[in-house]
Backbone as CSV, one residue per row, in Angstrom:
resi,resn,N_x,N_y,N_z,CA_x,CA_y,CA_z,C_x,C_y,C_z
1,UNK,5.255,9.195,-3.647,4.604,8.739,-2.435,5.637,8.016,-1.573
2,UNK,5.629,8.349,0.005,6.598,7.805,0.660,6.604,6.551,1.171
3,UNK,7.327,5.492,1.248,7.092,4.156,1.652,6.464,4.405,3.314
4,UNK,5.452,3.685,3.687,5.606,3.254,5.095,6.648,2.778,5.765
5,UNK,6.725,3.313,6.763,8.346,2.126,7.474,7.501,0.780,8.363
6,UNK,8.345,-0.163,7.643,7.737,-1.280,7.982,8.541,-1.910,8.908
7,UNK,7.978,-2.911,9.931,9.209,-3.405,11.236,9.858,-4.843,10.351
8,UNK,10.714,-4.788,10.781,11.786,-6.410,10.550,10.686,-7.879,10.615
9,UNK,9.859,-7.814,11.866,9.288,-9.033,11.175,7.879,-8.877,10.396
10,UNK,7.479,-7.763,10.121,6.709,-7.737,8.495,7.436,-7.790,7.376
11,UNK,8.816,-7.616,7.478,9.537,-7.535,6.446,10.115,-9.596,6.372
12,UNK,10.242,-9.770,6.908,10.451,-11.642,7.007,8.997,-12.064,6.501
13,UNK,7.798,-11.972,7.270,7.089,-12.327,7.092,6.858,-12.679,5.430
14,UNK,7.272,-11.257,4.882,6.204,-10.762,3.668,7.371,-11.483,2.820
15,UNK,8.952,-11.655,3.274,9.448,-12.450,2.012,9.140,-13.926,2.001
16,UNK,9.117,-14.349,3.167,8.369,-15.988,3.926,7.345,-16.345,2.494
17,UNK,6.023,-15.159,2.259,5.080,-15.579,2.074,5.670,-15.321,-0.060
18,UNK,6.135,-14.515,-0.014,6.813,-14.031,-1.515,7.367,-15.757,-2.020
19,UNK,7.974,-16.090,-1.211,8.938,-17.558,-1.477,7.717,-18.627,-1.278
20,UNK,7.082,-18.803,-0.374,5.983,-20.019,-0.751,5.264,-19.778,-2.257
21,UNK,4.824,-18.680,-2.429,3.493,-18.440,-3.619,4.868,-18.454,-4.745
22,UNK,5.806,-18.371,-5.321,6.833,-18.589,-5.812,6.928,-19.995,-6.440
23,UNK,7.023,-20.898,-5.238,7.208,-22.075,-5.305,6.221,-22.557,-5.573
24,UNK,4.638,-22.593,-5.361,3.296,-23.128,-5.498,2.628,-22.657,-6.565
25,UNK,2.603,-21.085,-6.716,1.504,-20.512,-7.814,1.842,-21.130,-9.121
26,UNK,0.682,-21.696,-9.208,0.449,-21.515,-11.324,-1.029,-20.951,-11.387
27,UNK,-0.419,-20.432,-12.616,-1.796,-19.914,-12.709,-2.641,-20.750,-13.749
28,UNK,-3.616,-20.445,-13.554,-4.925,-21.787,-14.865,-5.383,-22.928,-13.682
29,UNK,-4.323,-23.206,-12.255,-4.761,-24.480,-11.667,-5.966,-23.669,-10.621
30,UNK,-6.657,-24.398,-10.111,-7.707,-23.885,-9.108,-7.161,-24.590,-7.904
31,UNK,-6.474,-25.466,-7.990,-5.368,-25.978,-7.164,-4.241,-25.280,-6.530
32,UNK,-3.796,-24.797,-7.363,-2.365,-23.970,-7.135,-2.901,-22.155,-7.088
33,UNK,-4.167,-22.157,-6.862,-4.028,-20.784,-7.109,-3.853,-20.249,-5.419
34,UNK,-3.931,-18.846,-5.964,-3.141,-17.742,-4.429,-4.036,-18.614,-3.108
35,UNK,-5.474,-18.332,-3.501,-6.531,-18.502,-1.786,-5.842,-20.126,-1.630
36,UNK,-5.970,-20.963,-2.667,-5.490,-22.125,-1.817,-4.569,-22.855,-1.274
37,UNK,-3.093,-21.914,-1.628,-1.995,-22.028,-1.439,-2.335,-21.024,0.207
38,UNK,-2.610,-20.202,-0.194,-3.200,-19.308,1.144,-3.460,-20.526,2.707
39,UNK,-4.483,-20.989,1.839,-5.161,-22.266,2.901,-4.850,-23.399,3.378
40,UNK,-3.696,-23.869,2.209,-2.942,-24.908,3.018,-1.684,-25.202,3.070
41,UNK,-0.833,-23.716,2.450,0.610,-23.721,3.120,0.983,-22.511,3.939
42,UNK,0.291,-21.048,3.471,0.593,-19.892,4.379,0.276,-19.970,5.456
43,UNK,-0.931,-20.483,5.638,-1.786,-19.958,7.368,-1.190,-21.286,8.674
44,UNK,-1.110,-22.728,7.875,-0.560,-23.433,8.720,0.904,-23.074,8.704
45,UNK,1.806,-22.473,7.942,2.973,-22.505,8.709,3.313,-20.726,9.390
46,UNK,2.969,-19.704,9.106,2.598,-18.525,8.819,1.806,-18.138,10.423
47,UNK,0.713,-18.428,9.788,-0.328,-18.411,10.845,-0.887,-16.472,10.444
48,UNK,-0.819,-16.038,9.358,-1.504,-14.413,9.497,-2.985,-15.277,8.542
49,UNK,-3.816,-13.632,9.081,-4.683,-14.030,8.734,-5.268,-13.680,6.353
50,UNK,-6.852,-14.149,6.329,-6.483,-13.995,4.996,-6.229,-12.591,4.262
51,UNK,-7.120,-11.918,5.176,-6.741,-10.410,4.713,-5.472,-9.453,4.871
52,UNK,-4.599,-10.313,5.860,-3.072,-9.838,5.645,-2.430,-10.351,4.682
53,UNK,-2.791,-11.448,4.186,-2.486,-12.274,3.221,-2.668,-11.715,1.556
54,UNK,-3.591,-10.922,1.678,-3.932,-10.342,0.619,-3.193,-8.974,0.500
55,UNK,-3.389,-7.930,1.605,-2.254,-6.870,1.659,-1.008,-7.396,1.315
56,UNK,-0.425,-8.390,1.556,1.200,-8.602,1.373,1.262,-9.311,-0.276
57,UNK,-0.199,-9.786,-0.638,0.486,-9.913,-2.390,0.202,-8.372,-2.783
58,UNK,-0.721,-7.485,-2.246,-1.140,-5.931,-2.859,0.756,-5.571,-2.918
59,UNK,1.162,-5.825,-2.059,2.659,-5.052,-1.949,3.743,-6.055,-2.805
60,UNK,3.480,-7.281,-2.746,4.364,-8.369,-3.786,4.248,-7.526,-5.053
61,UNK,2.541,-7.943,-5.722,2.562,-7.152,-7.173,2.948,-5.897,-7.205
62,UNK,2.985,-4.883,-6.628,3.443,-3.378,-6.574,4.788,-3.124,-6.820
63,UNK,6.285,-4.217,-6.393,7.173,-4.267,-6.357,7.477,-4.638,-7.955
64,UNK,6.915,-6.068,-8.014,7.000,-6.169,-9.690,6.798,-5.810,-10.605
65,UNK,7.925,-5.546,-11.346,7.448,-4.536,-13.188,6.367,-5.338,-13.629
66,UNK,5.912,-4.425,-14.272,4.992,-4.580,-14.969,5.533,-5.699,-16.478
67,UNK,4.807,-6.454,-16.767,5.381,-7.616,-17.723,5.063,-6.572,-19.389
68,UNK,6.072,-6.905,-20.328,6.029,-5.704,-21.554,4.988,-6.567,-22.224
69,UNK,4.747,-5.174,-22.687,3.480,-5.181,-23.291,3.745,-5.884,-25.020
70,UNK,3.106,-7.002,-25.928,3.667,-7.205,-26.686,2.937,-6.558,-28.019
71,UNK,2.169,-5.683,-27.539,1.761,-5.059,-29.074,2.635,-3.603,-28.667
72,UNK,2.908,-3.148,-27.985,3.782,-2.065,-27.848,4.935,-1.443,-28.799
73,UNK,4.715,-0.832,-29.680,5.644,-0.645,-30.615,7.427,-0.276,-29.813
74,UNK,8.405,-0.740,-30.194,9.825,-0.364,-29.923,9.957,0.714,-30.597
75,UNK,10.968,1.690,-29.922,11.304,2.785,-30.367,12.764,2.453,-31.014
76,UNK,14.163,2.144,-30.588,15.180,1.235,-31.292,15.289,0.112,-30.993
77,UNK,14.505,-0.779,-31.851,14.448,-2.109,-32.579,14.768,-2.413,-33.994
């Protein structure tokens, strides 16, 4: 499947927002999670809205491997 071509400032934008949730996300807090990091560091400095907000982690996680699986048997181990 072919990438979309994306312009220069969706491409800032989307690392902008990659580097805040970086720095903020944990996961387990209801504090630190995505919507409220969303709510009170993306949109005030950012300013997109929440549903772009959500497309640009759809494309964050898509980029990242997948984390190994630990019942997965090794083939040379």
């Amino acid at each position: 499947m072919a990438r979309k071509k994306r312009f220069k400032s969706t491409q800032l934008r989307s690392e902008r927002v990659k580097e805040i949730i970086r720095e903020h996300y944990e996961p387990g807090r209801q504090d630190r999670c995505k919507l409220a990091i969303y709510r009170t560091k993306v949109r005030p400095v950012i300013g997109i809205s929440e549903r772009t907000f959500w497309r640009l982690m759809t494309e964050v996680e898509a980029e990242l491997p997948p984390p190994p699986d630990p019942n997965q048997l090794k083939l040379f181990d």
